[in-house]
Structures are given as C-alpha cells and as structure tokens.
SELOFI-648944 format. One record per atom (N, C-alpha, C, O): residue number from 1; chain; atom name; x, y, z. Coordinates in steps of 0.2 Angstrom, whole numbers, plus 5000, padded with zeros to 4 digits. Each point is the difference from the previous one (the first is absolute). Example, Ala and Ser with C-alpha at 12.3 -4.5 7.8 and 13.67 -1.06 7.14 Angstrom:
BEGIN
SITE   pos   unit   site     c1     c2     c3
SITE     1      A      N   5066   4972   5039
SITE     1      A     CA   4996   5006   5000
SITE     1      A      C   5004   5006   5000
SITE     1      A      O   5005   4999   5003
SITE     2      A      N   4993   5006   4993
SITE     2      A     CA   5004   5006   5001
SITE     2      A      C   4996   5005   5003
SITE     2      A      O   5003   5006   5001
END
This chain:
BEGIN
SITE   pos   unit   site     c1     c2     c3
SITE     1      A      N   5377   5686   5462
SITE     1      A     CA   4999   4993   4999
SITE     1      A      C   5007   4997   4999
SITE     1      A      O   5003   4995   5002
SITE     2      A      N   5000   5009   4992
SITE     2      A     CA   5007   4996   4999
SITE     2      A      C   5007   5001   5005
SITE     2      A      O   5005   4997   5001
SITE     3      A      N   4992   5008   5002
SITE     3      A     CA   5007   5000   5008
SITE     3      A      C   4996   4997   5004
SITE     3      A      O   5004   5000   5005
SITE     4      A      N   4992   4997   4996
SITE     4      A     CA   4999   4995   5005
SITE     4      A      C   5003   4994   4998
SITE     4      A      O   5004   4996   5003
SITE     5      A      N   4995   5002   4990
SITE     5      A     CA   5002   4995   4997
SITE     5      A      C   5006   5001   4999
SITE     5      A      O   5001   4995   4996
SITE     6      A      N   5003   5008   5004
SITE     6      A     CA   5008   5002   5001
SITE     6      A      C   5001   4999   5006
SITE     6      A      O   5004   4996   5000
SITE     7      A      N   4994   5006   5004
SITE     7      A     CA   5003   4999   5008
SITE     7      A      C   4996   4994   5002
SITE     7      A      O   5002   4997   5005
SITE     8      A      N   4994   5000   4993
SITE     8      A     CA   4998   4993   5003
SITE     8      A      C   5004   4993   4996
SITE     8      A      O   5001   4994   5001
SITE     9      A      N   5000   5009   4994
SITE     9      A     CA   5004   4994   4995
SITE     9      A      C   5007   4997   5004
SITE     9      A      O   5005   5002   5004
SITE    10      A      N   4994   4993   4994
SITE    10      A     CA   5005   4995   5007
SITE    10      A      C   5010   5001   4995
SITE    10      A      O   5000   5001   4994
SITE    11      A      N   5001   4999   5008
SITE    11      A     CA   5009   5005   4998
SITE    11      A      C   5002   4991   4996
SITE    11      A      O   5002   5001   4994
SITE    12      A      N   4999   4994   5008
SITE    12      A     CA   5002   4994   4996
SITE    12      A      C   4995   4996   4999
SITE    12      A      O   4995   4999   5003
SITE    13      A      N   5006   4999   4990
SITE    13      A     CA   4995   4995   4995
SITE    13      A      C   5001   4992   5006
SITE    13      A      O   5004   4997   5002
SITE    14      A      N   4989   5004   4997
SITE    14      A     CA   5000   4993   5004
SITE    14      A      C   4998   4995   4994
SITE    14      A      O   4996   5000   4996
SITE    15      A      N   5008   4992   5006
SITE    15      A     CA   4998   4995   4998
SITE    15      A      C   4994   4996   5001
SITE    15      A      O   4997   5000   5006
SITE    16      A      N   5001   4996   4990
SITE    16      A     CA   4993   4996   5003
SITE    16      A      C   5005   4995   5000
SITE    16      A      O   5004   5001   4996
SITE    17      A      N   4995   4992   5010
SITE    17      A     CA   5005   4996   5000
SITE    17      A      C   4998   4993   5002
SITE    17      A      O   5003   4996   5003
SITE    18      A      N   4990   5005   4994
SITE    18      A     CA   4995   4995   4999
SITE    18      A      C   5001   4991   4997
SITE    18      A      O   4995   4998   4997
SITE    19      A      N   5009   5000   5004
SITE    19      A     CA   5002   4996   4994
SITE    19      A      C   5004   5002   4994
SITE    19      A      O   4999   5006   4997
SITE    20      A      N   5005   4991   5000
SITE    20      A     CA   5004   5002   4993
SITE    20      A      C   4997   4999   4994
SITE    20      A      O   4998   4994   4998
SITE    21      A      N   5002   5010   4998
SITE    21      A     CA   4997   5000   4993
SITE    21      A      C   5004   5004   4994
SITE    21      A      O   5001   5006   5002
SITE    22      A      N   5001   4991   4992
SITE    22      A     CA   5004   5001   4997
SITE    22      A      C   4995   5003   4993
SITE    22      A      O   5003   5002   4994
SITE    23      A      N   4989   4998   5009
SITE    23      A     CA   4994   5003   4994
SITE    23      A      C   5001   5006   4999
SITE    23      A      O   5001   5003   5005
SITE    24      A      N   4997   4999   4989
SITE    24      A     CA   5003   5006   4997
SITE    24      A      C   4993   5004   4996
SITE    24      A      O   4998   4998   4995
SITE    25      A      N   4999   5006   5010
SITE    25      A     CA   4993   5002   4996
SITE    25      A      C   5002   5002   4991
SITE    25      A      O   5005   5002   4997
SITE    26      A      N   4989   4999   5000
SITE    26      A     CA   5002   5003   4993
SITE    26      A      C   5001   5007   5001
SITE    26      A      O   5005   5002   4997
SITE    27      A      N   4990   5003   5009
SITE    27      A     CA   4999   5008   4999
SITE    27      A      C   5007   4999   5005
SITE    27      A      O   5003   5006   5001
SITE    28      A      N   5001   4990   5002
SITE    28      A     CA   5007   5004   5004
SITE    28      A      C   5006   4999   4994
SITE    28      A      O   5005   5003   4999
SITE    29      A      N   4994   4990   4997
SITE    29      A     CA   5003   4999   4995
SITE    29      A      C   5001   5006   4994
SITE    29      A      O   5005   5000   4996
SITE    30      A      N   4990   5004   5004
SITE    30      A     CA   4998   5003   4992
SITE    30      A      C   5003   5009   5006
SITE    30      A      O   5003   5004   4997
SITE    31      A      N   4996   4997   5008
SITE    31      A     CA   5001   5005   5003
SITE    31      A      C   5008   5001   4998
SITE    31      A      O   5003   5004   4996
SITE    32      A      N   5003   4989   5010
SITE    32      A     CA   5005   4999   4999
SITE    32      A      C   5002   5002   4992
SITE    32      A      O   5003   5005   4999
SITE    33      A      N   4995   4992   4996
SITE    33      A     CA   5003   5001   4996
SITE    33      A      C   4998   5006   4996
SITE    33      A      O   5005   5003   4998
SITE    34      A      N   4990   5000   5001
SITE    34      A     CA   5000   5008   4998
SITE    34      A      C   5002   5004   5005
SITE    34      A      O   5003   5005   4999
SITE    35      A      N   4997   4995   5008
SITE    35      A     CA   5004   5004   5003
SITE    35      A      C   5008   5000   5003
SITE    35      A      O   5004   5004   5000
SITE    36      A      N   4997   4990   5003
SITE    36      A     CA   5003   4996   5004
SITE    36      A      C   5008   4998   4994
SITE    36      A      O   5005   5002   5001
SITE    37      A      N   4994   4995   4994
SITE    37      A     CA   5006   4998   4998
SITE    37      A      C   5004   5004   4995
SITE    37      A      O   5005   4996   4996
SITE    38      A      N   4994   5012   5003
SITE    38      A     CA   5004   5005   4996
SITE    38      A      C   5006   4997   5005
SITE    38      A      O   5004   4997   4997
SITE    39      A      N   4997   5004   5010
SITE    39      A     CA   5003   4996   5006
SITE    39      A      C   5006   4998   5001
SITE    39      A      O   5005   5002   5004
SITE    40      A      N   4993   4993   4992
SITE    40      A     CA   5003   4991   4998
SITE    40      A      C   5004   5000   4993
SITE    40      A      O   4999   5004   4995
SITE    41      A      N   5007   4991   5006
SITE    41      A     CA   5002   5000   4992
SITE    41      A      C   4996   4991   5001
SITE    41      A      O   4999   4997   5005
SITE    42      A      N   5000   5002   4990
SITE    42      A     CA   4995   4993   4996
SITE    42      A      C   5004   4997   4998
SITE    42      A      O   5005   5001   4996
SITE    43      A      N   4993   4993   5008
SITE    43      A     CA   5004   4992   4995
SITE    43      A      C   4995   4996   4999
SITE    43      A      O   4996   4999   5005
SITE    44      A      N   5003   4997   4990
SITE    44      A     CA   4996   4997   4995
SITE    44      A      C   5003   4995   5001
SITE    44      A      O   5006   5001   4997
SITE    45      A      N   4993   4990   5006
SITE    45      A     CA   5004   4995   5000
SITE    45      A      C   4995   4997   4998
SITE    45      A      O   4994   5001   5002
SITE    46      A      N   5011   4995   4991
SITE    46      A     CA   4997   4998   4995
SITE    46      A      C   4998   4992   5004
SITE    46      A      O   4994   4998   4999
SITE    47      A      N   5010   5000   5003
SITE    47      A     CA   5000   4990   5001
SITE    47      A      C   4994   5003   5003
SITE    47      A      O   4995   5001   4996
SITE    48      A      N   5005   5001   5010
SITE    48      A     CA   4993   5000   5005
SITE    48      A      C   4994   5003   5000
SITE    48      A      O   4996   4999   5005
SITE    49      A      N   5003   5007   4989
SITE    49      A     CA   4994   5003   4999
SITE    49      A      C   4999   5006   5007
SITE    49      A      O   4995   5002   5000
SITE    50      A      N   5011   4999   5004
SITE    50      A     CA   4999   5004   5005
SITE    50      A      C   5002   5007   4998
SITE    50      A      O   5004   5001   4996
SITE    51      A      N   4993   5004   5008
SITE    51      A     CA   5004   5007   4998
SITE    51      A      C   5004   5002   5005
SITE    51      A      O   4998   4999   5006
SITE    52      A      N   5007   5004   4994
SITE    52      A     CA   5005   5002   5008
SITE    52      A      C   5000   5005   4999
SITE    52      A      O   5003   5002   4995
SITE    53      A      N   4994   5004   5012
SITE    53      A     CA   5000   5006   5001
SITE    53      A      C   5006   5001   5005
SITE    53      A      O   5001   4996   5004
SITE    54      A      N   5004   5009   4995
SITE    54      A     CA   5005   5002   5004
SITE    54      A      C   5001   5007   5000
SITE    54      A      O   5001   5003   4995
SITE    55      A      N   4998   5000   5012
SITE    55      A     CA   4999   5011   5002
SITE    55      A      C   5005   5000   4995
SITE    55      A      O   5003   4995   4999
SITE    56      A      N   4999   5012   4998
SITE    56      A     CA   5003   5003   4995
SITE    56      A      C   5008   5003   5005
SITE    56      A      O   5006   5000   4998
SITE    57      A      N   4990   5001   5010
SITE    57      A     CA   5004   5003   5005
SITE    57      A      C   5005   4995   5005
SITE    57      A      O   5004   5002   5004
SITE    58      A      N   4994   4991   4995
SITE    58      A     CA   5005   4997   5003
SITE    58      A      C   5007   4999   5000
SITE    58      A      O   5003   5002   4995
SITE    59      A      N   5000   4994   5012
SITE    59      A     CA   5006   5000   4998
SITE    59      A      C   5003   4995   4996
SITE    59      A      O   5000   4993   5001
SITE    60      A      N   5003   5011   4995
SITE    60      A     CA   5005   4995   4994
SITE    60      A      C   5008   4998   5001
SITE    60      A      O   5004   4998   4996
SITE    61      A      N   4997   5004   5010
SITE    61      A     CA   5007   5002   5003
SITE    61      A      C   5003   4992   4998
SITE    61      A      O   4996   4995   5001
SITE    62      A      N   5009   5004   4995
SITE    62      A     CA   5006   4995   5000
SITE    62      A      C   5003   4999   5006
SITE    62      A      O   5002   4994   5002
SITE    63      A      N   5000   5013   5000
SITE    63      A     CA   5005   4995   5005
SITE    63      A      C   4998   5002   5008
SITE    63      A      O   5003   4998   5004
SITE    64      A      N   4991   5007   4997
SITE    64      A     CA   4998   5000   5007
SITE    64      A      C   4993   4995   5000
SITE    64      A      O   4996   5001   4996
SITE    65      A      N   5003   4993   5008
SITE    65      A     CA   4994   4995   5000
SITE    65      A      C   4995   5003   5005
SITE    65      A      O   5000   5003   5005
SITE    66      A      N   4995   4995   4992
SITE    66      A     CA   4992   5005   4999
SITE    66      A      C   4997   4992   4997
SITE    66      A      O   5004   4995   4998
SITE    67      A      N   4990   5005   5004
SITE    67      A     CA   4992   4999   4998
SITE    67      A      C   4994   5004   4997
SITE    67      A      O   4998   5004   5003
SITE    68      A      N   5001   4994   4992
SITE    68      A     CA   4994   5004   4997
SITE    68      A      C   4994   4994   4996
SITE    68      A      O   5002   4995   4999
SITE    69      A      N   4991   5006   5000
SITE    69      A     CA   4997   4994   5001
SITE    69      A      C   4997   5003   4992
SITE    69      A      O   5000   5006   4997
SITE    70      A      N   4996   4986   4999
SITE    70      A     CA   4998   5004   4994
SITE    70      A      C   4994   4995   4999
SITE    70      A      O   4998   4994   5002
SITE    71      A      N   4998   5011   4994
SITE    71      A     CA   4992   4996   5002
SITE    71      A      C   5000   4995   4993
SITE    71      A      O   5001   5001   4994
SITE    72      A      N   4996   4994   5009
SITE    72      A     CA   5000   4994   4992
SITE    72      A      C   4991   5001   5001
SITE    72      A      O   4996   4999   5005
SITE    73      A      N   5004   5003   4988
SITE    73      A     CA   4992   4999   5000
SITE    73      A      C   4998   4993   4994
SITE    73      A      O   5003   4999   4994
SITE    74      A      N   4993   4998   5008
SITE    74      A     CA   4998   4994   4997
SITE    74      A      C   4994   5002   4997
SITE    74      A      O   4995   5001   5004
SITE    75      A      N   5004   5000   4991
SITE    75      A     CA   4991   5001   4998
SITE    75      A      C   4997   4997   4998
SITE    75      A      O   4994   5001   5000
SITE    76      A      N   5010   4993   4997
SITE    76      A     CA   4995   4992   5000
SITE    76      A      C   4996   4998   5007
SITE    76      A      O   4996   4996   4999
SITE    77      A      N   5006   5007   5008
SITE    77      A     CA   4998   4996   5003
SITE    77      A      C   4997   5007   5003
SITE    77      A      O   4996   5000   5005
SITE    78      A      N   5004   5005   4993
SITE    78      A     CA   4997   5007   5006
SITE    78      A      C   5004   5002   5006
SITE    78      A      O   4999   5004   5004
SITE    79      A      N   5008   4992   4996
SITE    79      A     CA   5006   5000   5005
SITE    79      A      C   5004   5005   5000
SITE    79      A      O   5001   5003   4994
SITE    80      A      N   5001   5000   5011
SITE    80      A     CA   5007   5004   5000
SITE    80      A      C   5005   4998   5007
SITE    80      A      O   4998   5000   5006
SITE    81      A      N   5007   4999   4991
SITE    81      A     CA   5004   4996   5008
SITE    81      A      C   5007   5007   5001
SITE    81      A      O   5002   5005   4996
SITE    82      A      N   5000   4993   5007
SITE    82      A     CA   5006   5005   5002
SITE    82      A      C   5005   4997   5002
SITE    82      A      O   5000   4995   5004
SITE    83      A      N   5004   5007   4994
SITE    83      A     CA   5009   4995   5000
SITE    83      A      C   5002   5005   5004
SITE    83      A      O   4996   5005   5000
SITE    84      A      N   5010   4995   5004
SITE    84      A     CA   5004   5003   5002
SITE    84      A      C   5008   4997   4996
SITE    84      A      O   5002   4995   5000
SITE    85      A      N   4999   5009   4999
SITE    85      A     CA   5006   5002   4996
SITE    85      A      C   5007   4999   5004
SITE    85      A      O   4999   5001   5006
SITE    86      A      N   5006   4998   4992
SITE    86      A     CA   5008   5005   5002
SITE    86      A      C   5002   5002   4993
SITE    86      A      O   4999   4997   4995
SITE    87      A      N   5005   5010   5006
SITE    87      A     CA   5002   5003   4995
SITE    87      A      C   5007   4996   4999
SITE    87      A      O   5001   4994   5003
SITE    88      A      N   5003   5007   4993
SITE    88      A     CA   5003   4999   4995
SITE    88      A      C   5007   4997   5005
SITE    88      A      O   5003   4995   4999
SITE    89      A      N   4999   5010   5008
SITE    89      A     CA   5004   4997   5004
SITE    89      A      C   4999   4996   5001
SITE    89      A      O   5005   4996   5000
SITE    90      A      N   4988   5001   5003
SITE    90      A     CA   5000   4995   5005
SITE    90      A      C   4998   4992   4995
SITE    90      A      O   4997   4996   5003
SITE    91      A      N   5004   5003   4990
SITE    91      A     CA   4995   4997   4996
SITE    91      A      C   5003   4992   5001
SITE    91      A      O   4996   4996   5000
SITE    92      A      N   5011   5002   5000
SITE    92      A     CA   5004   4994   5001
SITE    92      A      C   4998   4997   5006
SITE    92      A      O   5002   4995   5001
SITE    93      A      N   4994   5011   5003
SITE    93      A     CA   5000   4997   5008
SITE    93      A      C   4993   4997   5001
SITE    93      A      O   4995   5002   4998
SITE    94      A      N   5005   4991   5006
SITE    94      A     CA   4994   4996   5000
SITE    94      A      C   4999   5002   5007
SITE    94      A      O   4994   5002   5000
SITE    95      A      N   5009   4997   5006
SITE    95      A     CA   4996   5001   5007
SITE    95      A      C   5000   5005   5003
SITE    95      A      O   5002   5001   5006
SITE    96      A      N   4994   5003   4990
SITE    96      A     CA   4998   5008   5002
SITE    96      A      C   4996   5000   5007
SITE    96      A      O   4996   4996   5001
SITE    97      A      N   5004   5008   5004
SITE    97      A     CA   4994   5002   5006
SITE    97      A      C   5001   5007   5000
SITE    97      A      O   5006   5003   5000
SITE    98      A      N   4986   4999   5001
SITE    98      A     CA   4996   5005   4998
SITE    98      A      C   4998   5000   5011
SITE    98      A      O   4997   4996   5002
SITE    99      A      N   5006   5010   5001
SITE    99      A     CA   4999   5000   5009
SITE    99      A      C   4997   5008   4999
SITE    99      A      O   5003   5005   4997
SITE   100      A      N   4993   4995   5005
SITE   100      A     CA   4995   5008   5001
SITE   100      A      C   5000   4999   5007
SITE   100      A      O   4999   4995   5004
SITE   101      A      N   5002   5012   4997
SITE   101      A     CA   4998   5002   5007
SITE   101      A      C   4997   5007   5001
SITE   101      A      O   5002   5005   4998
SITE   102      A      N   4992   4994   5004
SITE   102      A     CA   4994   5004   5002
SITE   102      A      C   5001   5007   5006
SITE   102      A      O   5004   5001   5004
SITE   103      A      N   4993   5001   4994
SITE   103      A     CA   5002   5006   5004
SITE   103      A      C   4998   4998   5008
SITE   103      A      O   5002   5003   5005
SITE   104      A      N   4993   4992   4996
SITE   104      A     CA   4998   4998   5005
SITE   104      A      C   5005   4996   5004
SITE   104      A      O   5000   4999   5006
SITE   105      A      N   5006   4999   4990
SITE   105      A     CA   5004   4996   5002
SITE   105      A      C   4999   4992   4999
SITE   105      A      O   5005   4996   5001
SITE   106      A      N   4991   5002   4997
SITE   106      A     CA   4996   4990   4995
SITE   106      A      C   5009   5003   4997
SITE   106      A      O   5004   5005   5000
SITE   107      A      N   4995   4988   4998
SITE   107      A     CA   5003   5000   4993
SITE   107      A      C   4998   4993   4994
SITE   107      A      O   4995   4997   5002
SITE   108      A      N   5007   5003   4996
SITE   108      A     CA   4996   4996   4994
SITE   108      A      C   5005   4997   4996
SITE   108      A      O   5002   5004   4996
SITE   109      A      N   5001   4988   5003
SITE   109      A     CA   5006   4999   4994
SITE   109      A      C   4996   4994   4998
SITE   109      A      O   4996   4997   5003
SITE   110      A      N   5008   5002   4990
SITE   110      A     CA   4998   4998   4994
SITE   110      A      C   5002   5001   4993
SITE   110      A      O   5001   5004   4997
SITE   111      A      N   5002   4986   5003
SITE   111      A     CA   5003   4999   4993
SITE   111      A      C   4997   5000   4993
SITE   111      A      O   4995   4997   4999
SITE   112      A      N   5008   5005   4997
SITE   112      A     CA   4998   5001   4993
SITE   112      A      C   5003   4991   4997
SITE   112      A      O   4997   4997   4995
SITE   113      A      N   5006   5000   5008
SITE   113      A     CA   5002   4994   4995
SITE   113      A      C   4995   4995   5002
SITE   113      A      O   4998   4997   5005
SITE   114      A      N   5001   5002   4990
SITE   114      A     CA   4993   4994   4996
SITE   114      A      C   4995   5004   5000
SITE   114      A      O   4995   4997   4999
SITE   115      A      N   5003   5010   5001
SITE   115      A     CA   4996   5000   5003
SITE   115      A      C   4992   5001   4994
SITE   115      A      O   5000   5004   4996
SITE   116      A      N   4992   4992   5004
SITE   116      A     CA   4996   5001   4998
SITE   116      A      C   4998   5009   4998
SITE   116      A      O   5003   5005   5001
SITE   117      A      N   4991   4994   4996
SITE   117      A     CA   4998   5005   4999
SITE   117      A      C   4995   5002   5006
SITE   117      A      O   5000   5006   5001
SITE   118      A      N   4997   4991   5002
SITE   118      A     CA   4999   5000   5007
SITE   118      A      C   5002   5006   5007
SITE   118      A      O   4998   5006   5002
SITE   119      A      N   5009   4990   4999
SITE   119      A     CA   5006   5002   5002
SITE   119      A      C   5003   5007   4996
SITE   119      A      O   5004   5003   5003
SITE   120      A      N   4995   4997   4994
SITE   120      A     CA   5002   5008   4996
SITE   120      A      C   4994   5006   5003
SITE   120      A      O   5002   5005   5002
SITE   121      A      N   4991   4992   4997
SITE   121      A     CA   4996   5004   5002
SITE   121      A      C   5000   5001   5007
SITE   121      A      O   4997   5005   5002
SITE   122      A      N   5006   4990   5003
SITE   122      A     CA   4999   5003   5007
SITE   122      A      C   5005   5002   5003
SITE   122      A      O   5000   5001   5006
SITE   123      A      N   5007   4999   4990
SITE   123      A     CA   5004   5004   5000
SITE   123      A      C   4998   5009   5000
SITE   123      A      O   5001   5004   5004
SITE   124      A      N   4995   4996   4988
SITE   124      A     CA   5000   5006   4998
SITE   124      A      C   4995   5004   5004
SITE   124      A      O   4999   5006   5000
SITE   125      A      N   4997   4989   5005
SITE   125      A     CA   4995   5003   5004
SITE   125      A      C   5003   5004   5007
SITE   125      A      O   4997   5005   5002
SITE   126      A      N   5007   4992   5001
SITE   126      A     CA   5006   5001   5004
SITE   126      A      C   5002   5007   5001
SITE   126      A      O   4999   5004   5004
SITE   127      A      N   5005   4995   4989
SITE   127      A     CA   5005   5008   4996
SITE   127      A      C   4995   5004   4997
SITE   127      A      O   5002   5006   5000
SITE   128      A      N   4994   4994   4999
SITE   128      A     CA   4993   5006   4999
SITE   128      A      C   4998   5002   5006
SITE   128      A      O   4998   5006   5000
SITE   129      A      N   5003   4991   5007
SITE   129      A     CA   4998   5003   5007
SITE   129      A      C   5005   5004   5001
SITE   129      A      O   4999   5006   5002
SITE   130      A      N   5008   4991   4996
SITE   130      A     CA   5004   5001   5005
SITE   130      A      C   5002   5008   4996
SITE   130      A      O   5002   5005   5003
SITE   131      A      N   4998   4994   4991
SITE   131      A     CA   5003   5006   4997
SITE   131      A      C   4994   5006   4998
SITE   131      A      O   4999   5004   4995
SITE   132      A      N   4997   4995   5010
SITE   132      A     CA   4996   5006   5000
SITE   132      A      C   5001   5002   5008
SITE   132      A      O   4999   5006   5001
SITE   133      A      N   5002   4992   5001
SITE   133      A     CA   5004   5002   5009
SITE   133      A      C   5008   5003   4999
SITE   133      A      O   5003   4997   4997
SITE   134      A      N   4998   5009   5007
SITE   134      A     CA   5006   5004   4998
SITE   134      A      C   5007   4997   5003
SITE   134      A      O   5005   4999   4998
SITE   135      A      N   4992   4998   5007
SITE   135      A     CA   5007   4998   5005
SITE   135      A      C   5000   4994   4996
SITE   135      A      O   5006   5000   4998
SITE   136      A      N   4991   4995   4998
SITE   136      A     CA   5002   4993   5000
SITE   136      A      C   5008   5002   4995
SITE   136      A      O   5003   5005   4998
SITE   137      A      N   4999   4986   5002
SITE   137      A     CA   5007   5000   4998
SITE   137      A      C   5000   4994   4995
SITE   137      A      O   4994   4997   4999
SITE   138      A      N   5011   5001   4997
SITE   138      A     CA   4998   4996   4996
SITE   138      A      C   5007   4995   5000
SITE   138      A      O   5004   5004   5002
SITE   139      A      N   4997   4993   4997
SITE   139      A     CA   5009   4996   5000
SITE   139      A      C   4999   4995   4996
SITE   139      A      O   4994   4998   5000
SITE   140      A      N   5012   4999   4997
SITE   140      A     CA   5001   4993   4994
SITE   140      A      C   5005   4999   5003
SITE   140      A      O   5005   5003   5000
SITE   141      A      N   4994   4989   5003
SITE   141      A     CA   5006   4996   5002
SITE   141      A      C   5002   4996   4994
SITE   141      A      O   4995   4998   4997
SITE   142      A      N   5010   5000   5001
SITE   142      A     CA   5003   4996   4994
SITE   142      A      C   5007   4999   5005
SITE   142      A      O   5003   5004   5004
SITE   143      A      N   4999   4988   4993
SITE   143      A     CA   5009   5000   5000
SITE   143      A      C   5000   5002   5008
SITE   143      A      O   5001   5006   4998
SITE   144      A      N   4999   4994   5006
SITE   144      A     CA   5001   5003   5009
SITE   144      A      C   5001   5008   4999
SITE   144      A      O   5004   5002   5004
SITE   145      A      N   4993   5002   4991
SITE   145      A     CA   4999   5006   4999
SITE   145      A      C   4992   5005   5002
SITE   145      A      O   4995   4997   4999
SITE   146      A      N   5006   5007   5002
SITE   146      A     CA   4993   5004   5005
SITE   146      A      C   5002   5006   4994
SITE   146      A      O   5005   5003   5000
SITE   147      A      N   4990   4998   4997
SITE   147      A     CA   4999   5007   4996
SITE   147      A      C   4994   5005   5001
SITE   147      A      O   4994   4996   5001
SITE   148      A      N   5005   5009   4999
SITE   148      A     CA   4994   5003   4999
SITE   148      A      C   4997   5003   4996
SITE   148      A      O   5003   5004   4997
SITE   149      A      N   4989   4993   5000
SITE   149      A     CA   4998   5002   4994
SITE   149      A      C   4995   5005   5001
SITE   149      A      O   4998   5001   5005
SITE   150      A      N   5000   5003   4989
SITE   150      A     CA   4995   5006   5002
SITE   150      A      C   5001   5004   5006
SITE   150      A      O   4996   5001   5004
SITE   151      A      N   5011   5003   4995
SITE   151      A     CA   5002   5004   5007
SITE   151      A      C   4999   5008   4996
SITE   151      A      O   5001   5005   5004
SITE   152      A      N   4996   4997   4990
SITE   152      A     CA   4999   5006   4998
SITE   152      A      C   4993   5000   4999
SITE   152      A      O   4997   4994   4999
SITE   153      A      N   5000   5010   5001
SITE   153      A     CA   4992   5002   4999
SITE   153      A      C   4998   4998   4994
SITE   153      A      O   4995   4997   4999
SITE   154      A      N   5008   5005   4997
SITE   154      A     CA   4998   5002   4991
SITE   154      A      C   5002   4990   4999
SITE   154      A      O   4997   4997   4995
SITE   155      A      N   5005   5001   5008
SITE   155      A     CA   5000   4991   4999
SITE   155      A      C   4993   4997   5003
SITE   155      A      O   4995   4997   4998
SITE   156      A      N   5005   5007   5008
SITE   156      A     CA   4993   4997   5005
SITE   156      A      C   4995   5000   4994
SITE   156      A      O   4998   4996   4997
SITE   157      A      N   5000   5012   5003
SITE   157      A     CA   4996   5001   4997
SITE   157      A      C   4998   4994   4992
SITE   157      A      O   4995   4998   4999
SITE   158      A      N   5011   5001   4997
SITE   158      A     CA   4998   4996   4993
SITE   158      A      C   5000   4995   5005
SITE   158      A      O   4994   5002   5002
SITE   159      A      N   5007   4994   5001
SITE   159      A     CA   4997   4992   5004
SITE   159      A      C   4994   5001   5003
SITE   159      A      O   4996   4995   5000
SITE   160      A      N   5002   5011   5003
SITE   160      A     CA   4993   5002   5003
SITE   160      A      C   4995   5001   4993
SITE   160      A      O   4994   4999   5001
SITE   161      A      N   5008   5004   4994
SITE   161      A     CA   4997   5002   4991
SITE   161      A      C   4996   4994   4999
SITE   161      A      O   4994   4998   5001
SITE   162      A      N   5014   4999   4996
SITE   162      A     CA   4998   4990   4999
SITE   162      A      C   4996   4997   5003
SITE   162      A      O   4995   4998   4997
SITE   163      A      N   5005   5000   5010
SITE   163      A     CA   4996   4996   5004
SITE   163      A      C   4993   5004   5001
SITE   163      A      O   4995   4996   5001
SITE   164      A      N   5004   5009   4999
SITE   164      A     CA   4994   5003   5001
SITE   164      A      C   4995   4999   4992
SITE   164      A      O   4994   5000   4999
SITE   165      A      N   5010   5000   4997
SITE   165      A     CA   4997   4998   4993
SITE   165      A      C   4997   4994   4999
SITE   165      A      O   4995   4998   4998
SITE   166      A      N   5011   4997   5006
SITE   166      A     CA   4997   4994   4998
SITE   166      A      C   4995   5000   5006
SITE   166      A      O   4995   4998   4997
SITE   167      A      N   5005   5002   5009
SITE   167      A     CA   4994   5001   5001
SITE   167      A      C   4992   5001   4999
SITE   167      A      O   4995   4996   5001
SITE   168      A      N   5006   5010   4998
SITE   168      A     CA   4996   5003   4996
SITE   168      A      C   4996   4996   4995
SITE   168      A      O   4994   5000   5000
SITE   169      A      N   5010   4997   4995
SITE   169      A     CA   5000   4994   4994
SITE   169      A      C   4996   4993   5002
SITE   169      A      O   4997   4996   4995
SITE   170      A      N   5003   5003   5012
SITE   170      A     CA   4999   4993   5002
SITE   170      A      C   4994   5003   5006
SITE   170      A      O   4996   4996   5004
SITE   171      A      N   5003   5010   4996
SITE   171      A     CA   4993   4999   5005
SITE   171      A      C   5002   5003   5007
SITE   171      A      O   4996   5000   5005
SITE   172      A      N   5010   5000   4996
SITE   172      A     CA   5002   4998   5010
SITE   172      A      C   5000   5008   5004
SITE   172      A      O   5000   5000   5006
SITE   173      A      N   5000   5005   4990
SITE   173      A     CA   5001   5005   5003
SITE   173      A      C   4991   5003   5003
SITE   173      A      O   4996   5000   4996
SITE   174      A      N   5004   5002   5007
SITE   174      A     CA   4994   5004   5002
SITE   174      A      C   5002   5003   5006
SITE   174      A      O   4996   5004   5002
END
C-alpha cells in the first residue's frame, strides 16, 4: 500500500487557489510552531503585537541582491501574511520587479513598491509554482539593471521551505 502511495503521490505540492485568505487554523498554527519554527530565527514587534518568522537558511548577502520572504503571524486576528523581503543589498531600493519565467515559457512580472499584503500573497503564490519547476528563472530589475535571484538549489529550496510553510499555515496546500 505505501509504494502505491509513493508512486501515486503527485511530485509538486499543489496550491488550492480558491480565493485569498490570510486565516490561520489553531492545529496548522500550534504544528508550525512545535515543529516548523526551530527553522526560523523570531522577531517579537512590540508596536504591532505581530511575530516575524524568517528561514534560518536564507540569503543574507550584502552585496549580492536576493529576495527572501518572512511570515508575520497576527494572533489577535488568527492571521498570518507573508512579506517579501530584499536582503540587505537591495534595502535603499524602492522600484523593485520580481519577472519569473516558467518553464512553459508564460512569464510573470511584478512590483514590490507599494505593495499590500494582498499583493505579497499573490506574488508568493507565483514563486511557489515557479520554484518547484526546475527550468523556471527568477530576475530583479532595479536602476535599468537585470539580476538573477535563486540561481543555486540550496536558495530554491529555503524560498520553496518558507512559502510551503506558510502555506501550510493558511490552509492552501492540498
């Protein structure tokens, strides 16, 4: 029975993408944190009453620019939202675009400036397709400059960690 269910199990976690929801069960909340945020290093923002979860494995590069995303969990409201991030290089910079291309060849672009918590989640829905497909590419235009972000595995994977977490956290994965 369990190599059936090995060899029938679908190779990429699929999202449900039924609408957006930011609700955070208690058993994915209480899982997340006994199992899920050894992980994470914890930030406790005191003004806001929010907690921010950030992978332990992301990139912290100063001077190569990278994206990495960090879960703000609300527990006043049952919430958990997901930021995307620039690491430290890119931090002064306001008109960031985020261009995925698919292995299908689609492509996908989308700015980070102004953007909602909304807009972060349907960004993060995007980059969880795209970085479970081996060909997809990832690029940051800033200043008339083209970079690419997540071009090693061991990066893929901590942005594929996080995003599958929060998933997870909010219900969307089945």
């Amino acid at each position: 029975m369990l190599v059936l269910m090995a060899i029938g199990a679908p190779e990429e976690t699929r999202l449900n993408k039924t609408g957006v929801s930011f609700r955070t069960a208690e058993s994915a909340e209480l899982y997340f944190k006994n199992m899920r945020s050894f992980f994470y290093n914890i930030e406790e923002d005191k003004q806001s009453g929010f907690t921010l979860y950030r992978i332990k494995s992301r990139n912290q590069d100063t001077i190569y620019p990278s994206l990495s995303y960090a879960l703000v969990n609300n527990w006043r409201q049952d919430e958990t939202y997901i930021l995307t991030e620039p690491n430290p290089a890119l931090n002064a910079l306001d008109d960031i675009q985020l261009k995925i291309q698919f292995e299908d060849g689609t492509t996908y672009l989308d700015s980070f400036y102004l953007a909602d918590s909304f807009r972060h989640y349907l960004i993060a829905e995007q980059v969880f397709e795209a970085v479970q497909q081996e060909n997809s590419s990832f690029h940051l235009t800033y200043r008339d400059e083209k970079v690419e972000i997540w071009p090693s595995e061991d990066e893929r994977k901590s942005i594929r960690r996080t995003l599958k977490d929060y998933f997870k956290l909010t219900g969307r994965i089945y």
